[in-house]
GUZAVEX-821852 format. One line per field, with one value per residue: residue number from 1; x, y, z of N, C-alpha, C, CB in turn. Coordinates in nm, 4 decimals. Atoms other than C-alpha are relative to their C-alpha. Glycine has a CB too. Layout:
// residues N
pos [NUM, ...] $
nu [X, ...] $
nv [Y, ...] $
nw [Z, ...] $
cau [X, ...] $
cav [Y, ...] $
caw [Z, ...] $
cu [X, ...] $
cv [Y, ...] $
cw [Z, ...] $
cbu [X, ...] $
cbv [Y, ...] $
cbw [Z, ...] $
***
This chain:
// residues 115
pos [1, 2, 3, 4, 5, 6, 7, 8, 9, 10, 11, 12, 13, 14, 15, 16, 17, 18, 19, 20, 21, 22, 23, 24, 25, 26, 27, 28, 29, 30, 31, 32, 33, 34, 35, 36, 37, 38, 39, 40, 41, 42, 43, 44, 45, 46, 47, 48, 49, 50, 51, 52, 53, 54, 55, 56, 57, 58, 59, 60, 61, 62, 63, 64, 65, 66, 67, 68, 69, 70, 71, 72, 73, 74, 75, 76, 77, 78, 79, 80, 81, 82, 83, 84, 85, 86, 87, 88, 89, 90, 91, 92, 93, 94, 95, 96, 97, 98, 99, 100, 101, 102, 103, 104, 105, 106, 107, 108, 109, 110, 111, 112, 113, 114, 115] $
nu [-0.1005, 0.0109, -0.1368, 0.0713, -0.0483, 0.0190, -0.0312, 0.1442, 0.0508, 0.0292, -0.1447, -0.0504, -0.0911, -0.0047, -0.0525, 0.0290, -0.0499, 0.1135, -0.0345, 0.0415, 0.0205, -0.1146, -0.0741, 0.1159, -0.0506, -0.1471, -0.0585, 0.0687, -0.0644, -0.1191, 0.0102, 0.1142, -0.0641, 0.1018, -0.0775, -0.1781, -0.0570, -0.1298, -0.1118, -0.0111, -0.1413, -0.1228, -0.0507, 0.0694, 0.0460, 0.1565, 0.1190, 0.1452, 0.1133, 0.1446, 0.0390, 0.0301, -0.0724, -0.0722, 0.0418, -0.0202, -0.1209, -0.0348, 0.0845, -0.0671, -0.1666, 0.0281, 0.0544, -0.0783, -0.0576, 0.0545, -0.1195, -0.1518, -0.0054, 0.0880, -0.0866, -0.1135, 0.0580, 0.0057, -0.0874, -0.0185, 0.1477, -0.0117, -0.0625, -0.0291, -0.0240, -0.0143, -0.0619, -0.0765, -0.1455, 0.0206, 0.1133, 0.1460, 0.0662, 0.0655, 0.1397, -0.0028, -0.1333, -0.0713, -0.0063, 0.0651, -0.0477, 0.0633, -0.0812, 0.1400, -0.0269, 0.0521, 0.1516, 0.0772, 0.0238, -0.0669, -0.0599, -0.0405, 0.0116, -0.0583, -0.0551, -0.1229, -0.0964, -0.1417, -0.1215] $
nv [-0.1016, -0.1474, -0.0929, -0.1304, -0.1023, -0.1061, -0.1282, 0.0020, 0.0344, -0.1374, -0.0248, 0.0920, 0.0948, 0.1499, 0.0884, -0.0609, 0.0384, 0.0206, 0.0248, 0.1352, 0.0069, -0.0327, -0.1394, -0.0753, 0.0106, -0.0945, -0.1848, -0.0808, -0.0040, -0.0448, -0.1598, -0.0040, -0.1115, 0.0404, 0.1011, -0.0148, 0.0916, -0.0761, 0.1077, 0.0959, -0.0054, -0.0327, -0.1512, 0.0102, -0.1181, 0.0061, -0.1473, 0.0234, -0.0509, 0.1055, 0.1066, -0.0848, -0.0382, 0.1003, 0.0144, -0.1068, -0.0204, 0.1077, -0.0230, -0.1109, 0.0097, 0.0657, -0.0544, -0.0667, 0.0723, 0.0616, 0.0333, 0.0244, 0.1582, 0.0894, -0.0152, 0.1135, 0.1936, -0.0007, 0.0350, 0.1219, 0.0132, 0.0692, -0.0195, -0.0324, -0.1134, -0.0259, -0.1372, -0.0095, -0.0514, -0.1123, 0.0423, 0.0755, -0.0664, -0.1230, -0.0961, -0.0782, 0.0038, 0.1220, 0.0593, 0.0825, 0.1375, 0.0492, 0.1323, 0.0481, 0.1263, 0.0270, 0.0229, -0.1263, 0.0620, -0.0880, 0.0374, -0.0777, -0.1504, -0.1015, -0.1344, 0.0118, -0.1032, 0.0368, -0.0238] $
nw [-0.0284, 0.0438, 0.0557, 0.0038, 0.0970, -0.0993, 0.1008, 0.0457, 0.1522, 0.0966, 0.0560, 0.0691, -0.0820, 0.0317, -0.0936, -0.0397, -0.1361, -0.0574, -0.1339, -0.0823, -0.1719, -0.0689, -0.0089, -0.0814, -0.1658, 0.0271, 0.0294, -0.0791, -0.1940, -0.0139, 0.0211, -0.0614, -0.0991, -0.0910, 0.0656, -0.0527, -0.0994, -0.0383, 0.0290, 0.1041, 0.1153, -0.0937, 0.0893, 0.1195, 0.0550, -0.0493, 0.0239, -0.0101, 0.0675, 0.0082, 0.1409, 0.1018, 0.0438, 0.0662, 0.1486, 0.1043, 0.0450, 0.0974, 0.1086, 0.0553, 0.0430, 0.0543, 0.1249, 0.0823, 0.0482, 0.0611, 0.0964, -0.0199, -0.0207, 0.1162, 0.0742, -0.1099, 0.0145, 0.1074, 0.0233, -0.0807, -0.0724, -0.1764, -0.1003, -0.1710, 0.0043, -0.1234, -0.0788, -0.1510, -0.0237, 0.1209, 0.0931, -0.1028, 0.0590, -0.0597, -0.0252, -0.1272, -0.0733, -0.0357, 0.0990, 0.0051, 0.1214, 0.0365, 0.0985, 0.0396, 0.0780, 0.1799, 0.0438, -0.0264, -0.1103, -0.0908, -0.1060, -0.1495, 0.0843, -0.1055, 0.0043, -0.0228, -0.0489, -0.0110, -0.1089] $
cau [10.0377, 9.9762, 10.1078, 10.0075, 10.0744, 10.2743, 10.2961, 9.9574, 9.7701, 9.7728, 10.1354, 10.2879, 10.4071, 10.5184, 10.6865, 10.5169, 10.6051, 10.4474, 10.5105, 10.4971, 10.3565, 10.7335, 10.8302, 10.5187, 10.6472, 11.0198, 10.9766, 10.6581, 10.8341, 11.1426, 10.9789, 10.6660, 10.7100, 10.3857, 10.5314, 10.9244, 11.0701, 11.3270, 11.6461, 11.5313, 11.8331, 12.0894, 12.2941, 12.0926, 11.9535, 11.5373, 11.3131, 11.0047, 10.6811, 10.3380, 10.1955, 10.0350, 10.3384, 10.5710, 10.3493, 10.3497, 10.6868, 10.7650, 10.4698, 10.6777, 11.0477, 10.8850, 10.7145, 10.9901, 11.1965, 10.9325, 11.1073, 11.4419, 11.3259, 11.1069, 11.3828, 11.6310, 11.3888, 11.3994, 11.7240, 11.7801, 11.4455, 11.5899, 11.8163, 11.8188, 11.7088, 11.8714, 11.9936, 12.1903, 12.4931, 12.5960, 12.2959, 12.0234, 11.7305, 11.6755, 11.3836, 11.3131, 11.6024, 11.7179, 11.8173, 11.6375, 11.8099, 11.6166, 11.6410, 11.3686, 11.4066, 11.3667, 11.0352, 10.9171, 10.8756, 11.0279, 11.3043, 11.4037, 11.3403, 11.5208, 11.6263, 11.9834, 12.2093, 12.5265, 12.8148] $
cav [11.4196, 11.7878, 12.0106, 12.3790, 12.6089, 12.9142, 13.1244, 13.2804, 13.1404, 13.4893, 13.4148, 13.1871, 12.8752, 12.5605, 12.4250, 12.4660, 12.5251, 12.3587, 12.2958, 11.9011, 11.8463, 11.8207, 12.1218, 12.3078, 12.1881, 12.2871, 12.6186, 12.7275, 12.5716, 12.7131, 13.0881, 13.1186, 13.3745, 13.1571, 12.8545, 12.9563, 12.7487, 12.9016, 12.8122, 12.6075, 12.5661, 12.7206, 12.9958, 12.9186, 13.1739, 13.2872, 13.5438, 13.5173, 13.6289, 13.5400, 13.2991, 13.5440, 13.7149, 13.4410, 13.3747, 13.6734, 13.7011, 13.3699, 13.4383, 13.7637, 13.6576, 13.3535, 13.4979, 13.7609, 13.4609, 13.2807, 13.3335, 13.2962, 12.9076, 12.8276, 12.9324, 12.7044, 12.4140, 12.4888, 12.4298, 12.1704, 12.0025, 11.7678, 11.9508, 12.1328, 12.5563, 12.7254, 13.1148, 13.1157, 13.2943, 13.5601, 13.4761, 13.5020, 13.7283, 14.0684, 14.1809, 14.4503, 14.4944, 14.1588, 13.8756, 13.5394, 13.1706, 12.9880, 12.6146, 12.4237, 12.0599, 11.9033, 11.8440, 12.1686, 12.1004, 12.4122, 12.2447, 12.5544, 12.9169, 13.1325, 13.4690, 13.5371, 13.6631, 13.6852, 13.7652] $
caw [1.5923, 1.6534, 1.3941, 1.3821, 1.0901, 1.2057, 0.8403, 0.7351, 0.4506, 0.2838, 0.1653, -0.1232, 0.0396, -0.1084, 0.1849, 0.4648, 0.8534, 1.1353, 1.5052, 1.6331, 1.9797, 2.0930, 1.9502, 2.0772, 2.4240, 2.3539, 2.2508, 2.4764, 2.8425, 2.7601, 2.6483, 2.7965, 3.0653, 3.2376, 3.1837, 3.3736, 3.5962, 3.8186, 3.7287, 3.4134, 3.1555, 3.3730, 3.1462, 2.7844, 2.6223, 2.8005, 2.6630, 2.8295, 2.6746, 2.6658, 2.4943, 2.2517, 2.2174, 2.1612, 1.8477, 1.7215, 1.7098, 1.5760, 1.2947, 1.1969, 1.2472, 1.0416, 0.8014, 0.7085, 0.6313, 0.4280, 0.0946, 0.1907, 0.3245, -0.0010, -0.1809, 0.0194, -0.0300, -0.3740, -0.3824, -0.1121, -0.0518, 0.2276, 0.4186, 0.7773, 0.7101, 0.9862, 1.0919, 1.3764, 1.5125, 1.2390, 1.0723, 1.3327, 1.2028, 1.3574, 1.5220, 1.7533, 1.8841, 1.9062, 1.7165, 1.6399, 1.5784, 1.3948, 1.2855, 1.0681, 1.0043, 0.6525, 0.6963, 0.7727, 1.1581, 1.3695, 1.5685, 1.8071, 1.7660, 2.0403, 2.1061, 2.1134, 2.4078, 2.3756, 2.6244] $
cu [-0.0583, 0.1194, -0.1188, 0.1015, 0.0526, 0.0047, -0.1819, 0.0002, 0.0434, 0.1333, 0.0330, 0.0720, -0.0838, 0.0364, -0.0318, 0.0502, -0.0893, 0.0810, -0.0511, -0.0425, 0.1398, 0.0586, -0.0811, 0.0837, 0.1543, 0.0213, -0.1099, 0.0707, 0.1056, -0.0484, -0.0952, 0.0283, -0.1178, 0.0320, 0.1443, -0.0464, 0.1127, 0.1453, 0.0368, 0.0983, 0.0600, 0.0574, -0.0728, -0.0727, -0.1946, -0.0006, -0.1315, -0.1237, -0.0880, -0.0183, -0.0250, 0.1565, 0.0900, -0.0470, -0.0152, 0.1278, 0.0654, -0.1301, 0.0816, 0.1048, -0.0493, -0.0412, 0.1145, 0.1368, -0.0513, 0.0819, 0.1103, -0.0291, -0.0579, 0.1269, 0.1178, -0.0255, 0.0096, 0.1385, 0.0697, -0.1108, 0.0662, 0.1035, -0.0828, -0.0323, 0.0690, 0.0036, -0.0019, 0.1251, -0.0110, -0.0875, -0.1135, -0.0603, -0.0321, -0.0947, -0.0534, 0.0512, 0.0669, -0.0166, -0.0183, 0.0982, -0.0963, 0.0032, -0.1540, 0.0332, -0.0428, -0.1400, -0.1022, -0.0378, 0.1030, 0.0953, 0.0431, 0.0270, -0.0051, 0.0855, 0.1510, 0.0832, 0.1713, 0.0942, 0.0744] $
cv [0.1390, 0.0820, 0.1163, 0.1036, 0.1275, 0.1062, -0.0130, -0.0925, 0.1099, -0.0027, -0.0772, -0.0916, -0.1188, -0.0980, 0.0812, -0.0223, -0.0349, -0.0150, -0.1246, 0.0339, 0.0052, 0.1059, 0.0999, 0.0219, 0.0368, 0.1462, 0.0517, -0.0218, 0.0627, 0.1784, 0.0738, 0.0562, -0.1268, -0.0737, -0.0109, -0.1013, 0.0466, -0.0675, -0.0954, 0.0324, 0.1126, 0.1066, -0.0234, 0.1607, -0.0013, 0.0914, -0.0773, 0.0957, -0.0748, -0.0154, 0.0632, 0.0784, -0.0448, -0.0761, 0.0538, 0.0237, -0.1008, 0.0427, 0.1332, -0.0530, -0.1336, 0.0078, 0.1242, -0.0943, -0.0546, -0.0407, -0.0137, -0.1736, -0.0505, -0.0009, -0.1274, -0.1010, -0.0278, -0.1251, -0.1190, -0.0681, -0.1239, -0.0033, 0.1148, 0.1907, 0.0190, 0.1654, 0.0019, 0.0825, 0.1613, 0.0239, 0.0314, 0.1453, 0.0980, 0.0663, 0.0586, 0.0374, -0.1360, -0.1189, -0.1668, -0.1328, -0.0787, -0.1320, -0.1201, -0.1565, -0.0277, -0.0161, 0.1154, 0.0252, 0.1052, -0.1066, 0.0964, 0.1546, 0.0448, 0.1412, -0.0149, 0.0615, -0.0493, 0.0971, 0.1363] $
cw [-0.0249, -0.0699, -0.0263, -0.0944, 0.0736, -0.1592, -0.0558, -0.1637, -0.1154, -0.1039, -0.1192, 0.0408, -0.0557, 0.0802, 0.1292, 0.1528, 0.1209, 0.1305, 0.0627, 0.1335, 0.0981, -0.0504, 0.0327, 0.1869, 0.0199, 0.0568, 0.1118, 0.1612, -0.0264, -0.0597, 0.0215, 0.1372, 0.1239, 0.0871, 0.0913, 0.0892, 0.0887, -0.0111, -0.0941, -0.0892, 0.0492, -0.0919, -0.1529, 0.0182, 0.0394, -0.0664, 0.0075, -0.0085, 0.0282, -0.0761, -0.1197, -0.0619, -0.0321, -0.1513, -0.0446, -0.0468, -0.1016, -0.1157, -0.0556, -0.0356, -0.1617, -0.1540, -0.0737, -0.0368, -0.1110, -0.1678, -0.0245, 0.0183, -0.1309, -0.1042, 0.0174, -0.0540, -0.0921, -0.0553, 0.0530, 0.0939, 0.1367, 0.0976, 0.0955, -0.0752, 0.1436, -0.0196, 0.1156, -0.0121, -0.0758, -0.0831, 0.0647, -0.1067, 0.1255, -0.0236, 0.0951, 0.0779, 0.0328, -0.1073, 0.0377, -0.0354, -0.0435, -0.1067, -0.0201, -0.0166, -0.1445, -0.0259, 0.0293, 0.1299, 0.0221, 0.0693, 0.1155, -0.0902, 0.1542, -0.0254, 0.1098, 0.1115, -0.0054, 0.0806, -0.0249] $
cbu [0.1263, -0.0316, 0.1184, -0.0260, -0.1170, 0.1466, 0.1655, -0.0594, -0.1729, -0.0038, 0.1068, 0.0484, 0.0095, 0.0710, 0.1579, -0.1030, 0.0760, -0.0975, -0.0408, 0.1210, -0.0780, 0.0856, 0.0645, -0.1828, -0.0179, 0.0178, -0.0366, -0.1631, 0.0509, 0.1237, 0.0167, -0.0632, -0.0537, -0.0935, 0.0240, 0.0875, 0.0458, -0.0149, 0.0006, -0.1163, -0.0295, 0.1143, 0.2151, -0.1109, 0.0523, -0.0646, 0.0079, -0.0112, 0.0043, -0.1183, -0.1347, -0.1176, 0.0110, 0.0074, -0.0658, -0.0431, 0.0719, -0.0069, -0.1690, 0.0215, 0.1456, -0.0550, -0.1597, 0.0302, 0.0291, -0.1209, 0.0113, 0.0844, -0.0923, -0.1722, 0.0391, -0.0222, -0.1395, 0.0004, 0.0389, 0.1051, -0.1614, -0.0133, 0.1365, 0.2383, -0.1190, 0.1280, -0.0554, 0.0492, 0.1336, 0.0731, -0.0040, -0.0103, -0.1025, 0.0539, -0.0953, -0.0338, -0.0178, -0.0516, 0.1228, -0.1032, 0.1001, -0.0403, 0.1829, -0.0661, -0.0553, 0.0589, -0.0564, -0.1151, 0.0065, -0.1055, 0.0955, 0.1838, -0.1610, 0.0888, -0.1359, 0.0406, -0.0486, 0.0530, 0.1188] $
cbv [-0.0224, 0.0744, -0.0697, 0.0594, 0.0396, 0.0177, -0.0372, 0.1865, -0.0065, 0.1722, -0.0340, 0.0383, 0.0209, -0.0232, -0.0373, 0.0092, 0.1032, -0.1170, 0.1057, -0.1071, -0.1585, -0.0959, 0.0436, -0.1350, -0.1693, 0.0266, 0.0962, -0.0394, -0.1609, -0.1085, 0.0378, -0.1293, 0.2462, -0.0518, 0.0447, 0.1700, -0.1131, 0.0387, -0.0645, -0.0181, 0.0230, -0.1362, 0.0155, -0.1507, -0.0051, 0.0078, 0.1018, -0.0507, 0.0160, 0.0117, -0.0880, 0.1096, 0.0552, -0.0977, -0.0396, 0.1199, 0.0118, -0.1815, 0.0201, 0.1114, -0.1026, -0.0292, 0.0704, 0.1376, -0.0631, 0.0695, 0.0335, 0.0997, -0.0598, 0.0892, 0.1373, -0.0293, -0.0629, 0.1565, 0.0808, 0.0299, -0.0861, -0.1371, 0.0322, -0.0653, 0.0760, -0.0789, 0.1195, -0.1547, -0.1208, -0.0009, -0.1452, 0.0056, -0.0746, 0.0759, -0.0466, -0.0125, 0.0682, -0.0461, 0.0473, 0.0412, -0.1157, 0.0834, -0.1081, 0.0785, -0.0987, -0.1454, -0.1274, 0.0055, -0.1615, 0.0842, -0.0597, -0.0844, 0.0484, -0.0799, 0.1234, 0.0288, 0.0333, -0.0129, -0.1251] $
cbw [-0.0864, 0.1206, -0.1744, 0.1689, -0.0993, 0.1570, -0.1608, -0.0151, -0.0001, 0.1075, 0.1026, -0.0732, 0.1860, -0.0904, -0.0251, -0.0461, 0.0420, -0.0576, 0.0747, 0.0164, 0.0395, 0.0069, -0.1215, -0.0032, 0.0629, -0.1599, -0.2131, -0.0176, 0.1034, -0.0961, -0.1078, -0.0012, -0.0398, -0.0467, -0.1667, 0.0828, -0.0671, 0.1432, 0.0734, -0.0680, -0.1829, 0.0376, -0.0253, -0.0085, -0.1869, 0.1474, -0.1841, 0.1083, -0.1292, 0.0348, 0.0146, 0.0666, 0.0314, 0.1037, -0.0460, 0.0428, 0.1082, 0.0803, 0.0450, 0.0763, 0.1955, 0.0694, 0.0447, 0.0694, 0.0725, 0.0137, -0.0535, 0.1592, 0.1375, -0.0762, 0.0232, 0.1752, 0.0212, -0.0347, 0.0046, 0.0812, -0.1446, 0.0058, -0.0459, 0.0993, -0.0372, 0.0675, -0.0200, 0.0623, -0.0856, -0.0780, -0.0392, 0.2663, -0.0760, 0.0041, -0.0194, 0.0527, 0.1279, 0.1395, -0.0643, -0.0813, 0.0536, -0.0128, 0.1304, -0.1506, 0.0695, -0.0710, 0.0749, -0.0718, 0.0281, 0.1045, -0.0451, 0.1094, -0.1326, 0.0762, 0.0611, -0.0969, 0.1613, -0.1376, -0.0109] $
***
């Protein structure tokens, strides 16, 4: 199984985050400007970027969470982190949902529009 670290080393991390081969493929076909599909996921929420820049962003929004999730785990090492909704994390003008599974494994990290 591919898993790829997305928070630098440089940081303090006990629990760490990674990206499975299906959540690699998730999040890059669905935000990967390269990658579109016309018409893919019908009204859902797109922001398409390039590749590079879809990991920079997730490595930021990510990393300015970092101690908010270690903290979490601290407290609930085998549940679900999330921020979504009222919660999402703002960055750059726009705001991030972001939902980790228990095992540290990104499940879906999208940028928010709302109506």
């Amino acid at each position: 199984e591919m898993q790829r670290s997305l928070v630098g080393s440089e940081m303090c991390i006990r629990d760490r985050l990674y990206m499975s081969f299906e959540s690699f493929l998730h999040i890059y076909l669905r935000h990967v400007k390269e990658l579109a599909v016309e018409n893919q996921f019908g009204e859902r929420s797109k922001f398409q970027l390039a590749e590079k820049d879809l990991k920079a962003t997730m490595d930021i929004v990510l990393g300015a969470l970092n101690d908010e999730y270690q903290t979490y785990k601290d407290e609930h090492p085998n549940s679900r982190f999330f921020r979504k909704g009222n919660m999402a994390y703002y960055y750059n003008g726009d705001y991030y949902d972001v939902d980790i599974l228990p095992d540290g494994q990104i499940g879906s990290f999208y940028k928010r529009i709302d109506k």
